[in-house]
Residue frames relative to the residue before (quaternion, step in Angstrom):
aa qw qx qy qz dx dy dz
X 1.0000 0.0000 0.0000 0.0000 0.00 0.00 0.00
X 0.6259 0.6648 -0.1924 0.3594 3.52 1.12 -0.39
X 0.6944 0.4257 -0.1858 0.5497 2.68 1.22 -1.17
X 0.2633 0.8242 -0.3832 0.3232 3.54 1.47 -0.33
X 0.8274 0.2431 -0.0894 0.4983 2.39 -0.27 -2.68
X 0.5924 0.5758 -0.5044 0.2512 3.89 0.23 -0.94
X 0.6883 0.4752 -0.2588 0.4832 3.90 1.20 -1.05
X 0.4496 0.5626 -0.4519 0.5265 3.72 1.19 -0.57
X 0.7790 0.4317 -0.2831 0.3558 3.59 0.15 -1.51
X 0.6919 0.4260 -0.3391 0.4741 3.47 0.81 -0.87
X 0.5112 0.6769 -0.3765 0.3725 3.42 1.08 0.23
X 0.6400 0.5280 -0.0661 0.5543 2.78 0.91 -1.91
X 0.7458 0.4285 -0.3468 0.3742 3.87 0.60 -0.37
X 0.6930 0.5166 -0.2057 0.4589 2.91 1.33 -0.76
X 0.6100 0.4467 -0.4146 0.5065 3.36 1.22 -0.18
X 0.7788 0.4202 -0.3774 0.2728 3.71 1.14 -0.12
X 0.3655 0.7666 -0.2846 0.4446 2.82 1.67 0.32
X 0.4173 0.6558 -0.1480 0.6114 3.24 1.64 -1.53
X 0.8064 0.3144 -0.2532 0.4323 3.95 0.39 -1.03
X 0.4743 0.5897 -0.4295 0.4927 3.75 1.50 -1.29
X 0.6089 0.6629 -0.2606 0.3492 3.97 0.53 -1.00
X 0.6356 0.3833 -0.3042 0.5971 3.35 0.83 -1.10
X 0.8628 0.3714 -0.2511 0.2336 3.39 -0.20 -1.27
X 0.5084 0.5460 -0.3986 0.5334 3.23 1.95 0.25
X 0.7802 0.2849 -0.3887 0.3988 3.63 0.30 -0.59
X 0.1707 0.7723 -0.5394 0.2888 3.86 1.06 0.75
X 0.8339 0.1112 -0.0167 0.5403 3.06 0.75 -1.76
X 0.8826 -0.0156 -0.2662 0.3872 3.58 0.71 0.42
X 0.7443 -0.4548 0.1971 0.4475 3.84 -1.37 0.82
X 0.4473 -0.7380 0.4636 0.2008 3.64 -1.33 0.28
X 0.2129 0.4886 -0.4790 0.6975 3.25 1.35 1.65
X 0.7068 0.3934 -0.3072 0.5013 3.84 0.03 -0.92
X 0.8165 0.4190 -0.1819 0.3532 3.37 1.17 -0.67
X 0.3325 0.7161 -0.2261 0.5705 3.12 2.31 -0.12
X 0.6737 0.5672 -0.3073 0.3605 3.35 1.01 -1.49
X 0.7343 0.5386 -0.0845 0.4045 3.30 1.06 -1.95
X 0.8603 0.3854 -0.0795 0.3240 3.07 0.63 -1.12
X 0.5594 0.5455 -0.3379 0.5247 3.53 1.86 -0.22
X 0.6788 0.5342 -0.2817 0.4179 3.57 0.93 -1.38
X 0.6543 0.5494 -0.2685 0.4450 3.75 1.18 -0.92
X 0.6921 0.4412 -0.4344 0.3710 3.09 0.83 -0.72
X 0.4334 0.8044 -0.3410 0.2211 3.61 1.22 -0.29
X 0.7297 0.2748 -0.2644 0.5676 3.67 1.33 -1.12
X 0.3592 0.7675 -0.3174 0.4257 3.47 0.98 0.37
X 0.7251 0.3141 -0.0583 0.6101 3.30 0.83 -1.35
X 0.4944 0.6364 -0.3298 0.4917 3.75 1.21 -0.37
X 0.6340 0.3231 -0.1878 0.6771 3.79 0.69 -1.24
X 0.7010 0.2765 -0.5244 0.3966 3.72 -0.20 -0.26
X 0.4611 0.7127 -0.4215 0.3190 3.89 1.16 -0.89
X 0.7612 0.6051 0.0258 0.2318 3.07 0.96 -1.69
X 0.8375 -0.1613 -0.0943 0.5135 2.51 1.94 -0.64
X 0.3757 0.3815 -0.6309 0.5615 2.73 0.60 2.05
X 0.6403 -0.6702 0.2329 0.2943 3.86 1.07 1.48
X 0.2658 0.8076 -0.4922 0.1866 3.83 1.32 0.57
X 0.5565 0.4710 -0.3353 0.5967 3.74 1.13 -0.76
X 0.5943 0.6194 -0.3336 0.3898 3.83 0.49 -0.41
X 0.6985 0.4874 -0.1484 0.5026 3.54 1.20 -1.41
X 0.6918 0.4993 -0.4375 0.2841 3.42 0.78 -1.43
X 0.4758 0.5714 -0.5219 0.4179 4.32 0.43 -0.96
X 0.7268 0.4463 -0.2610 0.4521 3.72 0.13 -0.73
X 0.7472 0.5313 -0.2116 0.3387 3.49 0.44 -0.39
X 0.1475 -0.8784 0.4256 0.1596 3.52 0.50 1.33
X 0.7982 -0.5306 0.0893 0.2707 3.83 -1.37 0.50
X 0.3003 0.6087 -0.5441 0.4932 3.66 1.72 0.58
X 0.6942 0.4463 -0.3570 0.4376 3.70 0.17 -1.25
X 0.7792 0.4047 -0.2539 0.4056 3.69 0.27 -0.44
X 0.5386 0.5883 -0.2315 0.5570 3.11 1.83 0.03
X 0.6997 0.2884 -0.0900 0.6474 3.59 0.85 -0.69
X 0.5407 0.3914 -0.4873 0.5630 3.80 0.66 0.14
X 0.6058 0.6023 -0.2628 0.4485 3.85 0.77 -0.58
X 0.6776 0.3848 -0.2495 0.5749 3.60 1.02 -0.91
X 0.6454 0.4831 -0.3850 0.4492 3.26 0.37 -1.33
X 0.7383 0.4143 -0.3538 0.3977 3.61 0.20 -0.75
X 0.6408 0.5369 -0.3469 0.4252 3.50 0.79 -0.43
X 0.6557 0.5640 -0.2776 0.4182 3.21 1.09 -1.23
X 0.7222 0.4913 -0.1862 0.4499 3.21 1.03 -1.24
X 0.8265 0.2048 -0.2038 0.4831 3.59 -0.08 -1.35
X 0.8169 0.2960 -0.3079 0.3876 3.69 0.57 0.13
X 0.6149 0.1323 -0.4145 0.6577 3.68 0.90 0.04
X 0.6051 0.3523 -0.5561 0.4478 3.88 -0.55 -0.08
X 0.6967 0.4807 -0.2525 0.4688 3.90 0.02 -0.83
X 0.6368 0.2245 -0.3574 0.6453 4.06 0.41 -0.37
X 0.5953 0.3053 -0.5344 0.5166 3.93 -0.04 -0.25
X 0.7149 0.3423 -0.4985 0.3510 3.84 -0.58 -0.07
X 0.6409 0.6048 -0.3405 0.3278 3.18 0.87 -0.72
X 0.5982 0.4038 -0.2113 0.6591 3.58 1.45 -0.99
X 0.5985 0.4896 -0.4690 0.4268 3.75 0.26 -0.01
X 0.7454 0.2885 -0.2462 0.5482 3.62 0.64 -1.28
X 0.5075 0.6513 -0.4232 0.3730 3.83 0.86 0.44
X 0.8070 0.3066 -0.1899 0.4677 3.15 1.20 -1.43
X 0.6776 0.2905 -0.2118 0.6416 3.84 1.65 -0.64
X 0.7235 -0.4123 0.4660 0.2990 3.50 0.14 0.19
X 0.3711 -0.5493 0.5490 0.5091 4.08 -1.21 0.10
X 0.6014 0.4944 -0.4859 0.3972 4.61 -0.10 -0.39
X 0.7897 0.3291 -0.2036 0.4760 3.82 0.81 -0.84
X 0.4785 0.7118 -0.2397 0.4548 3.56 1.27 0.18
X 0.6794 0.5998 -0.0791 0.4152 2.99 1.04 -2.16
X 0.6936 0.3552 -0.3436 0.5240 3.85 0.79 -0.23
X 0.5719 0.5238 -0.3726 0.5096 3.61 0.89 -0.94
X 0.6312 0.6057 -0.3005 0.3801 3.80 0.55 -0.62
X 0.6040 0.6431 -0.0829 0.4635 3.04 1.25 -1.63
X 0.5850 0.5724 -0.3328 0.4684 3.84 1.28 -0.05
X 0.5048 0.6957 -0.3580 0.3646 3.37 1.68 -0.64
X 0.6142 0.5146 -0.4369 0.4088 3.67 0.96 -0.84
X 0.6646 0.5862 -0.3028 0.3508 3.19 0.90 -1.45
X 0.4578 0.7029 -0.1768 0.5149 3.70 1.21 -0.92
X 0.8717 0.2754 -0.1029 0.3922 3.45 0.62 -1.13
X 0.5593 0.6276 -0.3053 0.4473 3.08 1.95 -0.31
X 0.7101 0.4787 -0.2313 0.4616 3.26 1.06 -1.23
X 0.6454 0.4852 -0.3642 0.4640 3.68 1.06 -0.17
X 0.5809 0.4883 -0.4115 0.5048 3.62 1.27 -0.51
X 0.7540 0.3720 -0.3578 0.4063 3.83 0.96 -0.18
X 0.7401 0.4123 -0.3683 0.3829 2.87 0.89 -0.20
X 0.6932 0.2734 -0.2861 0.6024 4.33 1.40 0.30
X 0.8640 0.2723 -0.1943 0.3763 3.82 1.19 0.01
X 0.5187 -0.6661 0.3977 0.3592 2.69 1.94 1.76
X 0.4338 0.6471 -0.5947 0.1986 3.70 -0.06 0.84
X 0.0131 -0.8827 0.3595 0.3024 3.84 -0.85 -0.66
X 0.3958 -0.7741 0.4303 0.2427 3.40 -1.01 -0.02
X 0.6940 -0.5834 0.3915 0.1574 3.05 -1.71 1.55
X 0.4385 -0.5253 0.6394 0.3507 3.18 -1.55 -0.46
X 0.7033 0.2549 -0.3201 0.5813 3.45 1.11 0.35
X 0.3437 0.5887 -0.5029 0.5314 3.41 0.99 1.41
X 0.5928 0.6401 -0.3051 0.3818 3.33 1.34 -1.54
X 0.6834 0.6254 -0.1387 0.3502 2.98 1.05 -1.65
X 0.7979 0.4662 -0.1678 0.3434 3.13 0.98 -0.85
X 0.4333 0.6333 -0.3565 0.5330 2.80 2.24 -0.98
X 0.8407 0.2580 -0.3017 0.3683 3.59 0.14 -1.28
X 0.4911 0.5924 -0.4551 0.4482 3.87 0.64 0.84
X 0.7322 0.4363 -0.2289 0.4702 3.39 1.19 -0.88
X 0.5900 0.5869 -0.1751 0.5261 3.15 1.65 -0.22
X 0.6291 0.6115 -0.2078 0.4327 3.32 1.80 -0.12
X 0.6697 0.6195 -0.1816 0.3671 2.69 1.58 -0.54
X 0.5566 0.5560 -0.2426 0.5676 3.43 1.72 -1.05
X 0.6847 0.4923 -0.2744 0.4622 3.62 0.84 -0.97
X 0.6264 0.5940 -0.2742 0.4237 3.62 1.38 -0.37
X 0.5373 0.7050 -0.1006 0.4519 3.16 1.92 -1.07
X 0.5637 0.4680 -0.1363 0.6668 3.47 1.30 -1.89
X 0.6634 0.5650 -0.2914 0.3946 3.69 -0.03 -1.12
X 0.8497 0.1137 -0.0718 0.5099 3.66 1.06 -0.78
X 0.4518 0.7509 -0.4638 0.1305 3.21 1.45 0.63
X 0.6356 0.5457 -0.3659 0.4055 3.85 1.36 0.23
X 0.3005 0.7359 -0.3454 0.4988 3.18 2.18 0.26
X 0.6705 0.3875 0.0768 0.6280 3.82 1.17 -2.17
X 0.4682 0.5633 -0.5166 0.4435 3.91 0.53 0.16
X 0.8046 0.4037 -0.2072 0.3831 3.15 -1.79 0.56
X 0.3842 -0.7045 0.5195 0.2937 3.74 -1.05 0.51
X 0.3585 -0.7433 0.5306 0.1936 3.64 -1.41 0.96
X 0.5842 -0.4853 0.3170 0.5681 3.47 -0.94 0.41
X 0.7759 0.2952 -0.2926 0.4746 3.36 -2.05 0.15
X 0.7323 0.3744 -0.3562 0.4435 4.21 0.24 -0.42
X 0.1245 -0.7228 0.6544 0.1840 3.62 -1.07 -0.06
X 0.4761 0.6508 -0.4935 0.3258 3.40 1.81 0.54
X 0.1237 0.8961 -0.3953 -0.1591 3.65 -1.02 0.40
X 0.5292 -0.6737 0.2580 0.4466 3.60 -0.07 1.19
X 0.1397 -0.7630 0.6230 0.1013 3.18 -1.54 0.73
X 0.0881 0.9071 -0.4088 -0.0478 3.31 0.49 1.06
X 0.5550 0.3683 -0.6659 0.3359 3.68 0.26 0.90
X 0.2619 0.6643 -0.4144 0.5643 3.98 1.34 -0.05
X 0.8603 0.3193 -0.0935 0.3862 3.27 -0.24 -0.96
X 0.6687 0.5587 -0.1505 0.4669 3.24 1.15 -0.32
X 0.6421 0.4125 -0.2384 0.6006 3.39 1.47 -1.21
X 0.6540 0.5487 -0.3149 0.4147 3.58 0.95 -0.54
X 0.6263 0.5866 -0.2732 0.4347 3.30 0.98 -1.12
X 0.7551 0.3328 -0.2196 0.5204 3.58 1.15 -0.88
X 0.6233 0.4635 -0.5009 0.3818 3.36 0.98 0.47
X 0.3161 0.8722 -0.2106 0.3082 3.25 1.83 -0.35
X 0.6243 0.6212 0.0305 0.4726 2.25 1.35 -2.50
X 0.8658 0.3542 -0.2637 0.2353 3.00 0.55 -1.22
X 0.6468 0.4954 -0.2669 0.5148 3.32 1.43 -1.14
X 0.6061 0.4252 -0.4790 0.4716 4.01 0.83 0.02
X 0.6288 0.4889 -0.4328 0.4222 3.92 0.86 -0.67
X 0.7875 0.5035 -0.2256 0.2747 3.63 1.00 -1.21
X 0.4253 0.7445 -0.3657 0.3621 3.09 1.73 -0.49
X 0.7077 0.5241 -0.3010 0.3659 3.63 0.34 -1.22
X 0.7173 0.3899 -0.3184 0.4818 3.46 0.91 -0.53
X 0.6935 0.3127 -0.3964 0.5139 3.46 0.77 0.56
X 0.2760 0.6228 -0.5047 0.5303 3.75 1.59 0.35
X 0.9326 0.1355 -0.2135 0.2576 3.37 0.43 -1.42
X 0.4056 0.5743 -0.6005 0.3808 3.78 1.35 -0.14
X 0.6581 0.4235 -0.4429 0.4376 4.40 0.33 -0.58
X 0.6528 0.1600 -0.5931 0.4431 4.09 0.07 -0.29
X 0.6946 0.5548 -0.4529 0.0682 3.54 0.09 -0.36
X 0.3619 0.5764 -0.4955 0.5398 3.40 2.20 -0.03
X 0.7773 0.4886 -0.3910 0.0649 3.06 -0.15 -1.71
X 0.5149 -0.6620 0.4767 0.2633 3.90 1.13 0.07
X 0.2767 -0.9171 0.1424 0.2493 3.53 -0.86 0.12
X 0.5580 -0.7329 0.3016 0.2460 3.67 -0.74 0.56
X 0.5619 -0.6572 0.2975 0.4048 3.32 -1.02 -0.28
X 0.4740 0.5292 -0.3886 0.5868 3.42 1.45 -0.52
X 0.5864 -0.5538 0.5533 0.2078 3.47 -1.61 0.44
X 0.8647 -0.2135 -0.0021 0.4546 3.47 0.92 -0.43
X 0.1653 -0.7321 0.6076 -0.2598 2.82 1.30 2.37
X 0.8139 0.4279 -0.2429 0.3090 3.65 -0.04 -0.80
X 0.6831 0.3481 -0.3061 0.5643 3.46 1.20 -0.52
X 0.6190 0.4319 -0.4413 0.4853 3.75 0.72 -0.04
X 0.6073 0.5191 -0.4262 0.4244 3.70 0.68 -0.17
X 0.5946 0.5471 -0.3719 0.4570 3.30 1.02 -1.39
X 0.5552 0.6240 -0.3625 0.4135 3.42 0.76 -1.31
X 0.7806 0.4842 -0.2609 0.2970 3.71 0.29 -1.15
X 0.5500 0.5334 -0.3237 0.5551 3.16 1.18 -2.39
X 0.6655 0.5134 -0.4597 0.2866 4.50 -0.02 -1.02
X 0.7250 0.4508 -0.3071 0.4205 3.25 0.98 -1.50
X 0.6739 0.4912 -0.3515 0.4255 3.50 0.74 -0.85
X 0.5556 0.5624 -0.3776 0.4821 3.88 0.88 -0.37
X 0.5165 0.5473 -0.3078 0.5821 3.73 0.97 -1.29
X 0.7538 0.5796 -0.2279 0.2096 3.25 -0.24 -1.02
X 0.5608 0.6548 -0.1473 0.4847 2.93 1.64 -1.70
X 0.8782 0.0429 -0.0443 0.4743 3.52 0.56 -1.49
X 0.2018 0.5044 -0.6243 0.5613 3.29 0.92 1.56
X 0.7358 0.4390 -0.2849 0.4298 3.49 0.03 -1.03
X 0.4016 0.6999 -0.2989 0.5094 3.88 1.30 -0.75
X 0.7620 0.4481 -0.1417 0.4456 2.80 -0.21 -2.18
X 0.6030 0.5924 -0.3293 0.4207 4.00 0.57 -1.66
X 0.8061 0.3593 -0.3447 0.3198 3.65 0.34 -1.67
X 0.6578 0.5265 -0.3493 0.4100 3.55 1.21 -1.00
X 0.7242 0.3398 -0.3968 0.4501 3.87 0.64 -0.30
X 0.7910 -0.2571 0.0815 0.5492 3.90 0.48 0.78
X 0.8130 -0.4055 0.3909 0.1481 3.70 0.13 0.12
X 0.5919 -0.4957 0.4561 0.4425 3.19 -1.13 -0.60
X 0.2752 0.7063 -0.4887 0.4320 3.77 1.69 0.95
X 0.7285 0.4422 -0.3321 0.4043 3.52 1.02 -1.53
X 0.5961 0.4968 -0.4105 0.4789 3.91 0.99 -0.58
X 0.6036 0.3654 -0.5517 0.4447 4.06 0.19 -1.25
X 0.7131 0.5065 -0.4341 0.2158 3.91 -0.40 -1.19
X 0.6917 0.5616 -0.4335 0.1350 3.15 0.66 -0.35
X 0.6514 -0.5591 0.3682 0.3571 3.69 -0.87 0.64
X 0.4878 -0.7213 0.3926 0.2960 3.61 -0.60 1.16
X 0.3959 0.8100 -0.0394 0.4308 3.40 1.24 0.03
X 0.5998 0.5163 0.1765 0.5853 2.77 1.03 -2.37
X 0.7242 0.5536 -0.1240 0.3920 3.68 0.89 -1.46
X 0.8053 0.3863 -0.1692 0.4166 2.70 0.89 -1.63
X 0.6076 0.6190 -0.3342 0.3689 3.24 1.05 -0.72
X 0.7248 0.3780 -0.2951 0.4947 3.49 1.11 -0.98
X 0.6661 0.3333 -0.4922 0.4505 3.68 0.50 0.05
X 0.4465 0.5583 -0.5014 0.4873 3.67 0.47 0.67
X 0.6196 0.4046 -0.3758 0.5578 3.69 0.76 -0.93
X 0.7883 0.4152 -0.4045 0.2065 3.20 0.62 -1.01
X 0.6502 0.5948 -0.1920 0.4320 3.41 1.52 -0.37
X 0.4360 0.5646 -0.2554 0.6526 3.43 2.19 0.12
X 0.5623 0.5829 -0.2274 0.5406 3.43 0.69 -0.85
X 0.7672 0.3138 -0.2402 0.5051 3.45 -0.03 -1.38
X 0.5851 0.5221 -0.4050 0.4702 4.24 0.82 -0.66
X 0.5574 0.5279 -0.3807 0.5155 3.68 0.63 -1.64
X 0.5590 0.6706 -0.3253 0.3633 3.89 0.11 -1.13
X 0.8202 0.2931 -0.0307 0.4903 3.48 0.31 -2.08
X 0.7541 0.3493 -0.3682 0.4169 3.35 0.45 -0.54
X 0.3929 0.6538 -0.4040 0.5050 3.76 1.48 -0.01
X 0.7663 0.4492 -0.1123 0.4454 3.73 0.60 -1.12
X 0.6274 0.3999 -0.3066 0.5937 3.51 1.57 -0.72
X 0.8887 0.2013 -0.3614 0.1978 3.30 0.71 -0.01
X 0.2697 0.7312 -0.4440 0.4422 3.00 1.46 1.10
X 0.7801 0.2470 -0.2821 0.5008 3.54 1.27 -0.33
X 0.6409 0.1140 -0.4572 0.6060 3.30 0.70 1.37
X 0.7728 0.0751 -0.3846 0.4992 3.79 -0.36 1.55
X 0.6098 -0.6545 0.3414 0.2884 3.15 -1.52 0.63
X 0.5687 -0.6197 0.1812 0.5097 3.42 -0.65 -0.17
X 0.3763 0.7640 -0.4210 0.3123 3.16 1.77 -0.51
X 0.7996 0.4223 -0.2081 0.3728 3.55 0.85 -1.10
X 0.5240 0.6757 -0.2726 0.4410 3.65 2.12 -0.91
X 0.7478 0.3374 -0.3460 0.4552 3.30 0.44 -1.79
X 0.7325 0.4017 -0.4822 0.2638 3.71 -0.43 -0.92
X 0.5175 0.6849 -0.3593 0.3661 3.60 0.98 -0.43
X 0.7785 0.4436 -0.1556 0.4158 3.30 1.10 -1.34
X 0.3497 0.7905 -0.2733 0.4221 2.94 1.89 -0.06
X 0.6041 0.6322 -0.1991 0.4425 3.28 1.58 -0.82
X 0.4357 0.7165 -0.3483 0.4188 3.55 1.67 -0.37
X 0.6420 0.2870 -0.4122 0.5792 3.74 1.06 -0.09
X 0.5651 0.4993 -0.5242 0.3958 3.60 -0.13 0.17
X 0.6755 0.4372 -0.3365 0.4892 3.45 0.87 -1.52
X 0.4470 0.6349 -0.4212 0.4687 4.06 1.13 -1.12
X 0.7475 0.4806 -0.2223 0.4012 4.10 0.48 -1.28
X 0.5638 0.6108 -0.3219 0.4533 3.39 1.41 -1.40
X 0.8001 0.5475 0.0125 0.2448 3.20 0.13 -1.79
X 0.5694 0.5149 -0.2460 0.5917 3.13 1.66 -1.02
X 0.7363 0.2054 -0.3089 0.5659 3.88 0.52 -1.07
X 0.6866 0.3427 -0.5554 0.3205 3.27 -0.26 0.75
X 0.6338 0.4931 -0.3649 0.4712 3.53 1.06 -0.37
X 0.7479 0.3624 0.1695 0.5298 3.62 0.91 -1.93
X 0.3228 0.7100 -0.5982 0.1839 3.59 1.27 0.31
X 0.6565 0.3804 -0.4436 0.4769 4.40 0.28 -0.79
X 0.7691 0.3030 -0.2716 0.4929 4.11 0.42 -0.16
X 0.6128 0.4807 -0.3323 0.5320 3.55 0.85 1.27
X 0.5443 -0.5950 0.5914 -0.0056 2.97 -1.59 1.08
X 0.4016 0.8104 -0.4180 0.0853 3.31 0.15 0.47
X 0.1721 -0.8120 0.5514 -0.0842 3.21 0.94 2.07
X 0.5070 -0.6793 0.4935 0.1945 3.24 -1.70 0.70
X 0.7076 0.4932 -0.3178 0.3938 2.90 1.40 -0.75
X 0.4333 0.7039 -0.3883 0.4073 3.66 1.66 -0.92
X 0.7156 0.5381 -0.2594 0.3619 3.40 0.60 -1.90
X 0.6935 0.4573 -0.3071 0.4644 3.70 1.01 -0.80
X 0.7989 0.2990 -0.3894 0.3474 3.30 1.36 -0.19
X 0.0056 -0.7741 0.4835 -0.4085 3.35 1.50 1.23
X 0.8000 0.4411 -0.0549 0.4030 2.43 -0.40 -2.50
X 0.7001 0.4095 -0.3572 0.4632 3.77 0.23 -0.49
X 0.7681 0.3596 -0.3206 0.4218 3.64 0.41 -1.13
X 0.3998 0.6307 -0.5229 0.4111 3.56 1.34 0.10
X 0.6080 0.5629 -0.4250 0.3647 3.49 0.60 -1.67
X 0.7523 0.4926 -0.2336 0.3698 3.56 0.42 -2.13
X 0.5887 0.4599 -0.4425 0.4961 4.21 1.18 -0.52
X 0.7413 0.3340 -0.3796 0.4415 3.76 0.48 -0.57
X 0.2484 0.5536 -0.6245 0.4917 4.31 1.64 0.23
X 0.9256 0.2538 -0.1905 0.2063 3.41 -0.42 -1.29
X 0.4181 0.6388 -0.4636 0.4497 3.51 1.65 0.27
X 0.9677 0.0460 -0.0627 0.2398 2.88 0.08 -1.10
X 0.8659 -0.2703 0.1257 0.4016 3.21 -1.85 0.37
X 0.2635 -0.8430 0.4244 0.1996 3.60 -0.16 1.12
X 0.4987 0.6118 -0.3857 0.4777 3.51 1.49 -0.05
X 0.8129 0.3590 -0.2846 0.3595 3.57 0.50 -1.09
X 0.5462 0.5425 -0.4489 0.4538 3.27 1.66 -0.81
X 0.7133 0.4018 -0.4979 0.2862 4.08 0.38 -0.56
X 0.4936 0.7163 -0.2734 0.4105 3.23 1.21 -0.46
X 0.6651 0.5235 -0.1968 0.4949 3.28 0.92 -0.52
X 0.6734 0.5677 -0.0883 0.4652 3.19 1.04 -1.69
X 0.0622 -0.8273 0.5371 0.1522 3.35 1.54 -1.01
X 0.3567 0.7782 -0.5052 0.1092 3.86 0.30 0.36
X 0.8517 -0.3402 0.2400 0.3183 3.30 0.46 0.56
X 0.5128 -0.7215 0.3100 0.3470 3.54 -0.31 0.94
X 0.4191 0.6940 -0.3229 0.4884 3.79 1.78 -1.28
X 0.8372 0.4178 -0.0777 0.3443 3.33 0.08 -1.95
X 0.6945 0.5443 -0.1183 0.4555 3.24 1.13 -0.82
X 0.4923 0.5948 -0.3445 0.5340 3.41 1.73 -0.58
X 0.7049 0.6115 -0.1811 0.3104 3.11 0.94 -1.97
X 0.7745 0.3416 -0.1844 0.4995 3.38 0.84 -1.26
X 0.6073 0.5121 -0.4625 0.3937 3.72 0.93 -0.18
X 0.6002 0.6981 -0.3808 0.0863 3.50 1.18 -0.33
X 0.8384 -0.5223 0.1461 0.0538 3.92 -0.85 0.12
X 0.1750 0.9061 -0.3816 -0.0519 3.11 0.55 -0.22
């Protein structure tokens, strides 16, 4: 039951974060928001390093692990993380949220194709749910065109698209380079000394060439401009983010993941909550989009989890149950 609520919560944070996001890049660019929100997360992940024994692990860890904690972090918090940002800029976080949803898919097929993994017949499924959703999006984008009264927001959806799938790509690709580093890094005595370090050595790598990237496009000009506003919102994500993080990790060491990932899966719904209450005039909040949400959610937690326990559960039938346990 614990682990439940701890994955519910890291859910629920992360989908409001997801909202702090929208209503920050309203009033300013997602580079200004790159600036704020990578570099902060840095002493953050330090105190969590600290104590859950991540400084402890790193001496031990020879120069693959410090190599792939380095990508992964790049991949992730700075191309996966500036493509969301420009996605939920040009469509909003409700018209985003499927186009995003391709990352899982993204991450399966790389885990089979460099970590000798495979896929179910209830993978299939999920692929072709998670894939419903973006096509539901396109399908209604002259439905979501155009500005509504009271907003002066107004979807850009090929913008929004090219981002979304770069989004897609650096959040789907990250994990496979999350895992070639715990698997150098050998093991420790803390339980998850190694994945909170990795966690750090990324953020602090991100950080580096965000900060790069900051000096060569003006400086400490691109941080003064930003709109108090603008500010606050992203150090909130940035301080949501870093919770969504811990309570993800606390419960993984009391429940399995079978029971974590599909749970966290719930982070678009909360992403849906949160937005129309925070961002209702600068949203989209088609009925028909939301149902395909809600489905490609179903098909991200197909491909989380444990395809044995989920048929089990389901109890569908020996026919059905053959079918979807099969292999690839």
């Amino acid at each position: 039951m614990l682990g439940a609520l701890l994955a519910l919560a890291s859910a629920a944070l992360f989908g409001l974060q997801s909202a702090a996001v929208r209503r920050a890049v309203t009033s300013s660019s997602p580079l200004q928001g790159m600036a704020i929100t990578v570099p902060s997360g840095v002493p953050l992940f330090a105190a969590l390093a600290l104590f859950f024994g991540g400084f402890d692990a790193m001496p031990g860890w020879p120069a693959s692990t410090w190599l792939w904690a380095g990508v992964a972090g790049i991949i992730h918090f700075v191309i996966g993380r500036f493509g969301n940002y420009h996605a939920t800029q040009a469509l909003g976080g409700t018209l985003s949220t499927p186009i995003q949803q391709l990352s899982v898919i993204v991450a399966l097929v790389l885990a089979v194709l460099f970590l000798q993994e495979s896929i179910s017949g209830l993978n299939f499924v999920g692929i072709g749910l998670v894939i419903f959703g973006p096509m539901v999006m396109l399908s209604r984008r002259k439905k979501n065109a155009g500005k509504r009264a009271g907003s002066d927001f107004e979807p850009n959806f090929r913008s929004g698209l090219i981002w979304g799938l770069v989004s897609a790509f650096g959040y789907g690709s990250s994990p496979l380079f999350v895992a070639l580093a715990l698997r150098s890094a050998g093991p420790v005595e803390a339980p998850f000394g190694n994945a909170i370090g990795v966690l750090f050595v990324s953020y602090g790598c991100a950080s580096v060439m965000v900060i790069g990237v900051i000096m060569m496009a003006g400086g400490i000009k691109v941080v003064r401009s930003i709109p108090k506003s603008g500010l606050n919102w992203y150090l909130f994500s940035s301080v949501l983010v870093a919770l969504s993080q811990l309570f993800r990790y606390m419960a993984l060491v009391v429940a399995p993941v079978s029971v974590v990932v599909p749970i966290q899966r719930l982070s678009a719904i909360f992403r849906l909550l949160f937005n129309a209450m925070l961002n209702r005039k600068d949203e989209r909040l088609d009925p028909m989009v939301i149902v395909g949400i809600i489905l490609s959610i179903f098909g991200a937690a197909a491909l989380g989890v444990d395809t044995k326990t989920a048929l089990d559960w389901l109890d569908l039938g020996p026919e059905l149950t053959g079918l979807l346990s099969w292999r690839f």
